[in-house]
mmCIF file as gemmi writes it, N, C-alpha and C atoms, coordinates in Angstrom:
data_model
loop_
_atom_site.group_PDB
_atom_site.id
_atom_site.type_symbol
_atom_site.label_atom_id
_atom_site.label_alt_id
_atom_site.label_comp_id
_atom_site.label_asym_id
_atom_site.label_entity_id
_atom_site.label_seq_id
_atom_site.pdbx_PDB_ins_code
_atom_site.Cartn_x
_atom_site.Cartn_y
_atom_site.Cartn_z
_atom_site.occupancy
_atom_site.B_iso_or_equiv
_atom_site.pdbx_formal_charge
_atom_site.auth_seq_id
_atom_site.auth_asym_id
_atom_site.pdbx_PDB_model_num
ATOM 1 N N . UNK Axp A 1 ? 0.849 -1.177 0 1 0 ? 1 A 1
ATOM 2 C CA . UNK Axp A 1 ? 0 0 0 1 0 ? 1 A 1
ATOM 3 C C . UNK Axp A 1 ? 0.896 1.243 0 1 0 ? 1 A 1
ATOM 4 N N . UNK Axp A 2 ? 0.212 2.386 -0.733 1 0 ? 2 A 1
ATOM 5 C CA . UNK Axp A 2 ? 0.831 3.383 -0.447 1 0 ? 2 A 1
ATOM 6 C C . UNK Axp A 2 ? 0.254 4.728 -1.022 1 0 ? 2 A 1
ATOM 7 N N . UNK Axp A 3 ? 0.402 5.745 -0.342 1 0 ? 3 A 1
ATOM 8 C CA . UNK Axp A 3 ? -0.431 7.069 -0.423 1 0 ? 3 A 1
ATOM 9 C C . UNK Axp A 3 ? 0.759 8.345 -0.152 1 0 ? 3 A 1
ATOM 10 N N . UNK Axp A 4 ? -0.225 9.287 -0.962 1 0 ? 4 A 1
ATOM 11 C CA . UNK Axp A 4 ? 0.593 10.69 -1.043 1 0 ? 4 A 1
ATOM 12 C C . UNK Axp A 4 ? -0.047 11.766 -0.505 1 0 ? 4 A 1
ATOM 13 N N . UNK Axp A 5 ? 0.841 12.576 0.494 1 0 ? 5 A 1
ATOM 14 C CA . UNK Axp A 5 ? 0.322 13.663 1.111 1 0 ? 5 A 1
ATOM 15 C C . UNK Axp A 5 ? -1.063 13.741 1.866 1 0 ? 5 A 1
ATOM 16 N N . UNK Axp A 6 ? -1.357 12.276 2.579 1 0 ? 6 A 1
ATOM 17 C CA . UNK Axp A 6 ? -2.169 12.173 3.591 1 0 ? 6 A 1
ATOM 18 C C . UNK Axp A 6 ? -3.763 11.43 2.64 1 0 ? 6 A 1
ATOM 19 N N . UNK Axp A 7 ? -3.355 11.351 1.429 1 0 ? 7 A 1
ATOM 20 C CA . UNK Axp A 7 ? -4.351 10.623 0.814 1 0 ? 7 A 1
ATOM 21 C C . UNK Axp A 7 ? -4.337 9.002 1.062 1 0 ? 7 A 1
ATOM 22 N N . UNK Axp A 8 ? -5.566 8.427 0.764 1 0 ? 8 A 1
ATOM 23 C CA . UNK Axp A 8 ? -6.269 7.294 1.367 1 0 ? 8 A 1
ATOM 24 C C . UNK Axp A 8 ? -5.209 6.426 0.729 1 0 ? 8 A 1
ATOM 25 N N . UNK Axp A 9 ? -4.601 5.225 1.291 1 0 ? 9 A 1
ATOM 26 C CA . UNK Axp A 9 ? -3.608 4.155 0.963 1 0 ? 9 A 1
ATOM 27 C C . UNK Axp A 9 ? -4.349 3.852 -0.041 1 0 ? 9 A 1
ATOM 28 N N . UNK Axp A 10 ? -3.375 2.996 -1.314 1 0 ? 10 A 1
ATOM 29 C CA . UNK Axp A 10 ? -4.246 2.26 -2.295 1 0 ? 10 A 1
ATOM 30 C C . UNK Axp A 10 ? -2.809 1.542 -2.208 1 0 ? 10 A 1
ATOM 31 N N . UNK Axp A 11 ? -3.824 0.164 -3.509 1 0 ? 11 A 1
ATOM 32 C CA . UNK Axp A 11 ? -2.086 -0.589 -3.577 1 0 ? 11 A 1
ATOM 33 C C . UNK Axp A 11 ? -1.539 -0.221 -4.256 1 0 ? 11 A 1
ATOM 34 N N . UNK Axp A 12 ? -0.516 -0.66 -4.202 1 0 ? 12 A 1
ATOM 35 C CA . UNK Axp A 12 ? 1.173 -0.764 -5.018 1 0 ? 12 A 1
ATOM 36 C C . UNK Axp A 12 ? 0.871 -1.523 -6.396 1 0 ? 12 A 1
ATOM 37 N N . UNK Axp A 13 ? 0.432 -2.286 -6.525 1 0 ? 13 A 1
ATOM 38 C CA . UNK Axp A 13 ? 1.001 -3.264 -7.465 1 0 ? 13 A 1
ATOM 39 C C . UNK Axp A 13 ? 0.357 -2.597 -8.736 1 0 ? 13 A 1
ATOM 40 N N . UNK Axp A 14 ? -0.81 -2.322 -8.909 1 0 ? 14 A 1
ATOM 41 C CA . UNK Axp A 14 ? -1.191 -2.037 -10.547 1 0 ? 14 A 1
ATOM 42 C C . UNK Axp A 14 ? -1.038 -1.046 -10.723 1 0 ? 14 A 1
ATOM 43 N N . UNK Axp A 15 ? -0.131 0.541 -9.853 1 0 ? 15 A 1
ATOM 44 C CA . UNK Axp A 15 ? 0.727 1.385 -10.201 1 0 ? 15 A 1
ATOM 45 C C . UNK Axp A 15 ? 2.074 1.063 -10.796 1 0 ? 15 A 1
ATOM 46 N N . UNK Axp A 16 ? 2.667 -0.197 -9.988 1 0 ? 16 A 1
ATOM 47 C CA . UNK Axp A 16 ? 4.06 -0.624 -10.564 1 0 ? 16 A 1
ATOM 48 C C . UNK Axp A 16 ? 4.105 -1.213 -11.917 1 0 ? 16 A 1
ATOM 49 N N . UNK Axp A 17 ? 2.657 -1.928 -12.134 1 0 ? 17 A 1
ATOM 50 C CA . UNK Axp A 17 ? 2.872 -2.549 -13.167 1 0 ? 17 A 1
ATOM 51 C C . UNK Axp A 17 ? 2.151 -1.644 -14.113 1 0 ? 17 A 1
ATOM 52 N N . UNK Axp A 18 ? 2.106 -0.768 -13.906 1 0 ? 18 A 1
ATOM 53 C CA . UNK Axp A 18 ? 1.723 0.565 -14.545 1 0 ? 18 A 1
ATOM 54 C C . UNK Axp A 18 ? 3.268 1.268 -15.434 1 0 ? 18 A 1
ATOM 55 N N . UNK Axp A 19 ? 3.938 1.615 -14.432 1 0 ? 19 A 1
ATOM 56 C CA . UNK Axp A 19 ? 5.266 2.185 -14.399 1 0 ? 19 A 1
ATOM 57 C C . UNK Axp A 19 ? 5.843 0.897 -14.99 1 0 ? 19 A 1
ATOM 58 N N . UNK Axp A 20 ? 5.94 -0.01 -14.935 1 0 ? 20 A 1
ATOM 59 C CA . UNK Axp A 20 ? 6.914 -0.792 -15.549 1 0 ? 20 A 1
ATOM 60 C C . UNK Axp A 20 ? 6.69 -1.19 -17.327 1 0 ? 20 A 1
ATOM 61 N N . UNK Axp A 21 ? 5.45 -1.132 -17.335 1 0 ? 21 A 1
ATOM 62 C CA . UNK Axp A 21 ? 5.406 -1.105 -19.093 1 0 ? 21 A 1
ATOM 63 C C . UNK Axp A 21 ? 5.135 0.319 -19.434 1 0 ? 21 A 1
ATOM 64 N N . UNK Axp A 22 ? 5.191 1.159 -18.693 1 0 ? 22 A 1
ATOM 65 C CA . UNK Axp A 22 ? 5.328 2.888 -19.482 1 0 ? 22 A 1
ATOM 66 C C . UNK Axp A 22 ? 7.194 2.565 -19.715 1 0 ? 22 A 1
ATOM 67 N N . UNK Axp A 23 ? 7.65 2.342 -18.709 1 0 ? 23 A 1
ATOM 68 C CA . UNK Axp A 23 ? 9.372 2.286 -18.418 1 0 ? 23 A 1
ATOM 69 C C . UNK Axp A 23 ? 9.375 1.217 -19.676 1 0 ? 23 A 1
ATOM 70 N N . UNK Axp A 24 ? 8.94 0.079 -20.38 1 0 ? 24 A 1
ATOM 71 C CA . UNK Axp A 24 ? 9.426 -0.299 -20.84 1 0 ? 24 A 1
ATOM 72 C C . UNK Axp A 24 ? 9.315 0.248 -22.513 1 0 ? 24 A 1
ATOM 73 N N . UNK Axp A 25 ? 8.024 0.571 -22.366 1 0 ? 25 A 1
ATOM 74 C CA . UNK Axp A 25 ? 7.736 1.453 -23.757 1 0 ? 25 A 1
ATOM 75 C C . UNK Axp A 25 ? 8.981 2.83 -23.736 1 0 ? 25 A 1
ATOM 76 N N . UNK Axp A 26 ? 9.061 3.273 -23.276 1 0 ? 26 A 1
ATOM 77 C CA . UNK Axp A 26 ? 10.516 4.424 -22.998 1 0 ? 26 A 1
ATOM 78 C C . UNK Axp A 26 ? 11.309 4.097 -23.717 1 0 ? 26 A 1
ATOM 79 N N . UNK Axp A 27 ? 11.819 2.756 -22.774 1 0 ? 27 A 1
ATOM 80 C CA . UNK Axp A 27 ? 13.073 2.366 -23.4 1 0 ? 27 A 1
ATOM 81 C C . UNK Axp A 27 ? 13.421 1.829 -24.7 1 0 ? 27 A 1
ATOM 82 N N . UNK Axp A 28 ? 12.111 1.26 -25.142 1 0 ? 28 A 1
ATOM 83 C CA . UNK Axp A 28 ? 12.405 0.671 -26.906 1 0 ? 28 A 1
ATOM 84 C C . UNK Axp A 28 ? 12.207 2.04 -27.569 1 0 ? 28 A 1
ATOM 85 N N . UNK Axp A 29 ? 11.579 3.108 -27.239 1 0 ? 29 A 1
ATOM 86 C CA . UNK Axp A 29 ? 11.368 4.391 -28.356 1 0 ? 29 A 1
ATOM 87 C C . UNK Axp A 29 ? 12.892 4.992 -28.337 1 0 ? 29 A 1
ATOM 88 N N . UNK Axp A 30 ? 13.148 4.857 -26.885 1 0 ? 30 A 1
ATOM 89 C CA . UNK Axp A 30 ? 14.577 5.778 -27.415 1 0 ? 30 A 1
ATOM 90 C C . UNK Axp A 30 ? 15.623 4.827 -27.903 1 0 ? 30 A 1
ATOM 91 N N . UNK Axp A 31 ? 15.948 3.593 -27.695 1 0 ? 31 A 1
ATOM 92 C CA . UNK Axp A 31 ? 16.793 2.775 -28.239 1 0 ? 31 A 1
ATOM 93 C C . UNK Axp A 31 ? 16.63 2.854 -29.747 1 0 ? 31 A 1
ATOM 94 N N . UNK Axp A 32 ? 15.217 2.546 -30.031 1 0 ? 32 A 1
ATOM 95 C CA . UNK Axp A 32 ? 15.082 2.929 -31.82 1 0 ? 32 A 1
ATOM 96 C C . UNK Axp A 32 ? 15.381 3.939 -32.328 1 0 ? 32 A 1
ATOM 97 N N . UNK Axp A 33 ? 15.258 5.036 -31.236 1 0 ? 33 A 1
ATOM 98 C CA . UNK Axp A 33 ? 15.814 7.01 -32.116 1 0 ? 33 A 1
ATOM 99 C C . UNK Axp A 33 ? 17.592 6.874 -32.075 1 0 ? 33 A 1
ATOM 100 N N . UNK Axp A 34 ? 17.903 6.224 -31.001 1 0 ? 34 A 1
ATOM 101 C CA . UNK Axp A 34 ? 19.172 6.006 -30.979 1 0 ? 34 A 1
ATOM 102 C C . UNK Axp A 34 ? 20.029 5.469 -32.096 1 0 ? 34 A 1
ATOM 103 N N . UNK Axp A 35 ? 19.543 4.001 -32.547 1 0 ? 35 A 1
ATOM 104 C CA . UNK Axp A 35 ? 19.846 3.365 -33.766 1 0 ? 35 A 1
ATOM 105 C C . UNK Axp A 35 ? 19.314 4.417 -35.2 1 0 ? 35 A 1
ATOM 106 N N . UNK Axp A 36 ? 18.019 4.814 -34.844 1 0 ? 36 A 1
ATOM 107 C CA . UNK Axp A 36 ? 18.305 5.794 -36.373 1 0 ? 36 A 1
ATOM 108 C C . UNK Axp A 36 ? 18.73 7.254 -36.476 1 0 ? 36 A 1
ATOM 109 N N . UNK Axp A 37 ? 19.366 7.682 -35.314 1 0 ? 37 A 1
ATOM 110 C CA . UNK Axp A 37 ? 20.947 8.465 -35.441 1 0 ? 37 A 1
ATOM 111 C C . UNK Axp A 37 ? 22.5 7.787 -36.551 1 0 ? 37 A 1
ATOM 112 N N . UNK Axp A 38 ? 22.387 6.743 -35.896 1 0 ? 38 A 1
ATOM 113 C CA . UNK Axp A 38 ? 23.387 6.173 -36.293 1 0 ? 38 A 1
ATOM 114 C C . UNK Axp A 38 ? 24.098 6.129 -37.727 1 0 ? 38 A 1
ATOM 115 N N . UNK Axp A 39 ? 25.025 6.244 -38.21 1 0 ? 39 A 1
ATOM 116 C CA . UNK Axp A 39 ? 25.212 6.353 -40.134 1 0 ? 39 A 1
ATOM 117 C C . UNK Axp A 39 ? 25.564 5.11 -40.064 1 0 ? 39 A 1
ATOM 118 N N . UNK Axp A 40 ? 24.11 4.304 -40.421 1 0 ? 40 A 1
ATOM 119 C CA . UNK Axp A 40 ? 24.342 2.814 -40.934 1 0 ? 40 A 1
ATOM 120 C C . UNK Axp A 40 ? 24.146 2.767 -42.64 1 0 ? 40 A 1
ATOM 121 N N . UNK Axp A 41 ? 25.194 1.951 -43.088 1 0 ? 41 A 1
ATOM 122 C CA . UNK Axp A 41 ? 25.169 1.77 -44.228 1 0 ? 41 A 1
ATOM 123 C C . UNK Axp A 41 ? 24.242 0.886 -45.09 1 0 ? 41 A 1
ATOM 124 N N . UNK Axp A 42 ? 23.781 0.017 -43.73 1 0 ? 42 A 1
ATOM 125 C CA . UNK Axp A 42 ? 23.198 -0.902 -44.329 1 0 ? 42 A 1
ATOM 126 C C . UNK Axp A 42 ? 21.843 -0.687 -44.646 1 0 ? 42 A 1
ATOM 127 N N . UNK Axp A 43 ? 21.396 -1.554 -45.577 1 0 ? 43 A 1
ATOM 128 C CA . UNK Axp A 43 ? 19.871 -1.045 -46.057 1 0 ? 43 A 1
ATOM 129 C C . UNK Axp A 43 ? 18.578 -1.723 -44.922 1 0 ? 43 A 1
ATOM 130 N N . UNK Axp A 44 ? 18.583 -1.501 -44 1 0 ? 44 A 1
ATOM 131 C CA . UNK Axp A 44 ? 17.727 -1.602 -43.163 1 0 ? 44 A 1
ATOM 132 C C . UNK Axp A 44 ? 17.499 -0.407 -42.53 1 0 ? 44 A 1
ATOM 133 N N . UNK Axp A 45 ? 15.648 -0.992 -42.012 1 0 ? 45 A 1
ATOM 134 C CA . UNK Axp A 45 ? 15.343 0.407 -40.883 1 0 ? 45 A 1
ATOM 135 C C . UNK Axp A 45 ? 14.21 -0.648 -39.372 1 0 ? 45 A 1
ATOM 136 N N . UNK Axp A 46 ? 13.604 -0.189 -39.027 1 0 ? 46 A 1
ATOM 137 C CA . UNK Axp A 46 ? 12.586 -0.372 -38.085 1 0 ? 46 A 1
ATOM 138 C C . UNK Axp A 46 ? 11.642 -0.115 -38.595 1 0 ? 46 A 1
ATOM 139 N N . UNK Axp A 47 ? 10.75 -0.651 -38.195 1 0 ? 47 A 1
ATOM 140 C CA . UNK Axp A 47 ? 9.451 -0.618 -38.353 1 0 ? 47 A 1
ATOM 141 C C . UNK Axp A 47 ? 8.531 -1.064 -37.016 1 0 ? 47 A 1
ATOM 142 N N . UNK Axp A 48 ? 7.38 -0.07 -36.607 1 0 ? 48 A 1
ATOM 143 C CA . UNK Axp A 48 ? 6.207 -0.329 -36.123 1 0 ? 48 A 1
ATOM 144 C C . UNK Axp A 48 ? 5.238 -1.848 -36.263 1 0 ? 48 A 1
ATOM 145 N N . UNK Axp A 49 ? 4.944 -2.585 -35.421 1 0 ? 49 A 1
ATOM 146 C CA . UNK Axp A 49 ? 4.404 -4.06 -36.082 1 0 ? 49 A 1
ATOM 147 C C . UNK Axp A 49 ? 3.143 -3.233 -35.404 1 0 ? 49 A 1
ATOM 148 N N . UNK Axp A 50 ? 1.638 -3.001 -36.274 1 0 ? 50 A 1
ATOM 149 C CA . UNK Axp A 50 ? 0.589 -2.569 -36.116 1 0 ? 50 A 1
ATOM 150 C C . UNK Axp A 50 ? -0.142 -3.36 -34.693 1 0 ? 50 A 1
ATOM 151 N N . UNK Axp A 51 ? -0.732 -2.407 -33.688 1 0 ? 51 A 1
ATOM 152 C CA . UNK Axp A 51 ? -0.998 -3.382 -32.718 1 0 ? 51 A 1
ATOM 153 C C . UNK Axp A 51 ? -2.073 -4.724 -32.841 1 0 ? 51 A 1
ATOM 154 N N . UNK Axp A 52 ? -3.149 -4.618 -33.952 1 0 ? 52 A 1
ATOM 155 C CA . UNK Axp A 52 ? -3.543 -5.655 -34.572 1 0 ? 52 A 1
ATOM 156 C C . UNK Axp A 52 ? -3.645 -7.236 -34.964 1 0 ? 52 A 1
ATOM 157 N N . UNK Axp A 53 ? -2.169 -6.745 -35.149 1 0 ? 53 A 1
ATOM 158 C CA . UNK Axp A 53 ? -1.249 -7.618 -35.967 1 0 ? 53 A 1
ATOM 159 C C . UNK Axp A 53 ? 0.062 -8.373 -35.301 1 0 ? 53 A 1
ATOM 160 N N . UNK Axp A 54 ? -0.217 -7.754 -33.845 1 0 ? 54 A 1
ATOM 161 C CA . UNK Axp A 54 ? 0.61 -8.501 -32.723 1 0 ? 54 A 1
ATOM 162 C C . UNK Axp A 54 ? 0.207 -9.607 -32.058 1 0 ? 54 A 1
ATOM 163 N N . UNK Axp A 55 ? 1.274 -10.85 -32.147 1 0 ? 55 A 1
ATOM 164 C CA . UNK Axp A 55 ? 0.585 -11.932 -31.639 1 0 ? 55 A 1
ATOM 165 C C . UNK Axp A 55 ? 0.583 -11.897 -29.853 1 0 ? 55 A 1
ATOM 166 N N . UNK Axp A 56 ? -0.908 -12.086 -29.223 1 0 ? 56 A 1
ATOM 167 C CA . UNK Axp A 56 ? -0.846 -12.07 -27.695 1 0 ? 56 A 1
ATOM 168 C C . UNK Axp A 56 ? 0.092 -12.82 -27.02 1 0 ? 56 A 1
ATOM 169 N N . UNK Axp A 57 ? 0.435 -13.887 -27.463 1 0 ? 57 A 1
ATOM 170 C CA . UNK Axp A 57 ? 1.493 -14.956 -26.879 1 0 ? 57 A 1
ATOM 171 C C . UNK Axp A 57 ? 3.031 -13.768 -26.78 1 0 ? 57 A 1
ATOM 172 N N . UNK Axp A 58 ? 2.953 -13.444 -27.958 1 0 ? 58 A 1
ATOM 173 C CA . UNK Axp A 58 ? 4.425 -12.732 -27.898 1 0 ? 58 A 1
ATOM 174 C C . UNK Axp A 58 ? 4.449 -11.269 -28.826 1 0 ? 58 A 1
ATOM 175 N N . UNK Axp A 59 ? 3.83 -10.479 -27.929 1 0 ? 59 A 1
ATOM 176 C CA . UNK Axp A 59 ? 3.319 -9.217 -28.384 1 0 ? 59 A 1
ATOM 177 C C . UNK Axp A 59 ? 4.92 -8.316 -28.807 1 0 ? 59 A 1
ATOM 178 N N . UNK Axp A 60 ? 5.647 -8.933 -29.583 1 0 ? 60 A 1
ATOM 179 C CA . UNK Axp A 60 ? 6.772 -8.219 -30.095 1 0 ? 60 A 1
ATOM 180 C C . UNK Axp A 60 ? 6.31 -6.683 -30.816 1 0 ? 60 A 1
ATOM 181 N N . UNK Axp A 61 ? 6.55 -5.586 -30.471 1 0 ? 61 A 1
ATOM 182 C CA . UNK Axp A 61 ? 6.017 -4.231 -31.01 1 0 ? 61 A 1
ATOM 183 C C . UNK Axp A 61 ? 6.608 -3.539 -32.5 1 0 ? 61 A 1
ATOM 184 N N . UNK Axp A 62 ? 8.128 -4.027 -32.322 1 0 ? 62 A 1
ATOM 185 C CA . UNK Axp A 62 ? 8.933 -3.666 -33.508 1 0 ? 62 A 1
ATOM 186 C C . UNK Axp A 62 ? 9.61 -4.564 -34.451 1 0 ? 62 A 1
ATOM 187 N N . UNK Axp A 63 ? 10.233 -4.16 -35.801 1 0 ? 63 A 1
ATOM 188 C CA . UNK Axp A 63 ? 11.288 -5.44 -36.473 1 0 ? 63 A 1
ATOM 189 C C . UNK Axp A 63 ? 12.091 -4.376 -37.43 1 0 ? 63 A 1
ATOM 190 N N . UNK Axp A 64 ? 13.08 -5.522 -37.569 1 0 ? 64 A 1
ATOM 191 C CA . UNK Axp A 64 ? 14.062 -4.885 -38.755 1 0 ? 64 A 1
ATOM 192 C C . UNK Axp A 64 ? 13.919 -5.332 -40.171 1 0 ? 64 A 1
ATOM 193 N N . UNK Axp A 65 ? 13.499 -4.805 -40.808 1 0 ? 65 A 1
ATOM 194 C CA . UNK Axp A 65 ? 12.97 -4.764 -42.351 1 0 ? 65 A 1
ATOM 195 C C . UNK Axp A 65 ? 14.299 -4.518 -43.069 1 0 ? 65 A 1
ATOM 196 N N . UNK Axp A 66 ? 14.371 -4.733 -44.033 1 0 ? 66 A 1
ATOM 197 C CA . UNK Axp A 66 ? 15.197 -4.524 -45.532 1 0 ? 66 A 1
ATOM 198 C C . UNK Axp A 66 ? 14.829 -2.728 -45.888 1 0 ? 66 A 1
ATOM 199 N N . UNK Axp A 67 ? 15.468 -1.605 -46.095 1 0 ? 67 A 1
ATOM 200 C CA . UNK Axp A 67 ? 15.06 -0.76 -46.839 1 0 ? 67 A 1
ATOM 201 C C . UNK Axp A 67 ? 15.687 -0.411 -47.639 1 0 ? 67 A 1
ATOM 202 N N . UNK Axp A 68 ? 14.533 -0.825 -48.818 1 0 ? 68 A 1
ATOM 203 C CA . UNK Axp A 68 ? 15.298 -0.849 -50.74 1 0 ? 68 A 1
ATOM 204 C C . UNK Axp A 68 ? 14.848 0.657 -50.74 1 0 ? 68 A 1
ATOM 205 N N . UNK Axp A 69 ? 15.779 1.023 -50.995 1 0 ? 69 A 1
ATOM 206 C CA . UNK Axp A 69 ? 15.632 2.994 -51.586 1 0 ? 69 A 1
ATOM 207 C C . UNK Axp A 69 ? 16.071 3.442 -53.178 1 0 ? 69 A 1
């Protein structure tokens, strides 16, 4: 449990697990801005996998594609 500035306790847990997939969404957006800084030569980029189109078993969000230019 836990409360702020004299407000009524609530639990912990579906705040943390709140914070922990915001924290994890964070970290793949900036890792991907990071990589497309980078002067890669190679013909690849990232791509968005539509949420749709994500399998529930293994809700992977992103991939590395071929980009023919």
């Amino acid at each position: 449990m836990w409360n702020l500035n004299g407000a009524p306790a609530t639990p912990i847990i579906g705040d943390m697990t709140t914070f922990i997939n915001n924290l994890l969404t964070f970290c793949e957006e900036i890792l991907i801005l990071c990589l497309e800084k980078l002067d890669n030569k190679l013909p690849v980029k990232v791509v968005e996998i539509p949420e749709n189109k994500r399998r529930p078993e293994c809700p992977v969000r992103f991939r590395v594609t071929m980009d023919f230019k």
